[in-house]
N, C-alpha and C positions, 0 to 999 in steps of 0.2 A: 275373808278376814283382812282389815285395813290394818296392817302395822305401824305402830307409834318409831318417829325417830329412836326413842328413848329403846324401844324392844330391838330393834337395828342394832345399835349400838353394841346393847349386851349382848348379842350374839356374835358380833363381830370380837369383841372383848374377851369372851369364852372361849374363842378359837385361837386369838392370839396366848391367852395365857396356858392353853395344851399346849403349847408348844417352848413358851420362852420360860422360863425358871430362876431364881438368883442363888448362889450359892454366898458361903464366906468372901472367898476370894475373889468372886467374879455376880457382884451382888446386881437384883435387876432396877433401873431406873425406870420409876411409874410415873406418869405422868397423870393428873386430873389437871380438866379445863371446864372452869364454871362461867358464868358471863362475865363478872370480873373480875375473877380471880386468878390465877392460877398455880398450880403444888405440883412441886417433885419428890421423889423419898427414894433410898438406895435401902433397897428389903433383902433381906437375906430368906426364903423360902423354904430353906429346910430348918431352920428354927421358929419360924416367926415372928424377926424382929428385923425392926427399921432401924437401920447404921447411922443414915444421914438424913435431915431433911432441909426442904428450904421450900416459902412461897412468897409471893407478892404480898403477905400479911403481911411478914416478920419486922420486927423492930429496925433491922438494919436497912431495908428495902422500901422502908412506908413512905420514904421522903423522896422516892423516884419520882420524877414528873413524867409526864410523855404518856404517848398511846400503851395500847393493852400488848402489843409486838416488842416494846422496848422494854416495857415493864417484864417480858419473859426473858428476852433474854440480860437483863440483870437477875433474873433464876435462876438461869443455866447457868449464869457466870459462878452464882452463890453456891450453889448444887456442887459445882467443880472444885471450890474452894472446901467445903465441907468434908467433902469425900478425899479430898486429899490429906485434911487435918484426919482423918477415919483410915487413913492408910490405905486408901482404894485408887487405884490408876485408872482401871476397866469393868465395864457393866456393860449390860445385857440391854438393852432399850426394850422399853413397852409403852408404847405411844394410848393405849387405855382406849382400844375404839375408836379413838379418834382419826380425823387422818393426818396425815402426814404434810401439813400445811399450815399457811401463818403462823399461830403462837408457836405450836407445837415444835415446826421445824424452826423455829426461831429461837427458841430455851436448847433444843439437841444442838443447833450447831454453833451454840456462844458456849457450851459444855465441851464439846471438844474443841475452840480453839482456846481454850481454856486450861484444856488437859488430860481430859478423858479419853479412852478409849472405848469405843463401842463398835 
């Protein structure tokens, strides 16, 4: 049986989330990466609701120029911004399957010099 990147993914995605969780205080940052987009949101898990969110759509970010690496982290940067106005210092990272490269780590580490802890 050939597996689809797509099937890869979500099982890779399903193991991370057994493990990482967001609470109130300590809410988790998800990451999706589409081809050109890309979204973060600060979830709190044991209720169901998303705190904070921010992507490369948003009204404040659409007039970013540059590649799809800059354009995340003015994400990360916004993400950090949001969650501060939300009264969150620190969260849980969930990279969503992905790995841990280009955008990805590019939106994580303009979030913590930003101000997050993770």
């Amino acid at each position: 049986m050939i597996k689809s990147k797509k099937d890869s993914r979500r099982k890779v995605r399903y193991a991370i989330r057994n493990k990482v969780s967001g609470t109130s205080e300590k809410p988790r940052l998800a990451v999706f990466r589409s081809n050109k987009q890309i979204y973060a949101q600060l979830i709190n898990d044991l209720e169901g609701v998303t705190l904070a969110s921010a992507s490369s759509r948003d009204k404040l970010l659409e007039g970013t120029k540059g590649n799809k690496i800059e354009q995340a982290t003015a994400v990360g940067k916004q993400i950090a911004v949001n969650a501060k106005n939300a009264g969150i210092d620190s969260v849980v990272f969930d990279r969503g399957g992905f790995l841990y490269h280009g955008r990805v780590k590019a939106l994580a580490e303009s979030a913590r010099e930003s101000g997050l802890n993770f």
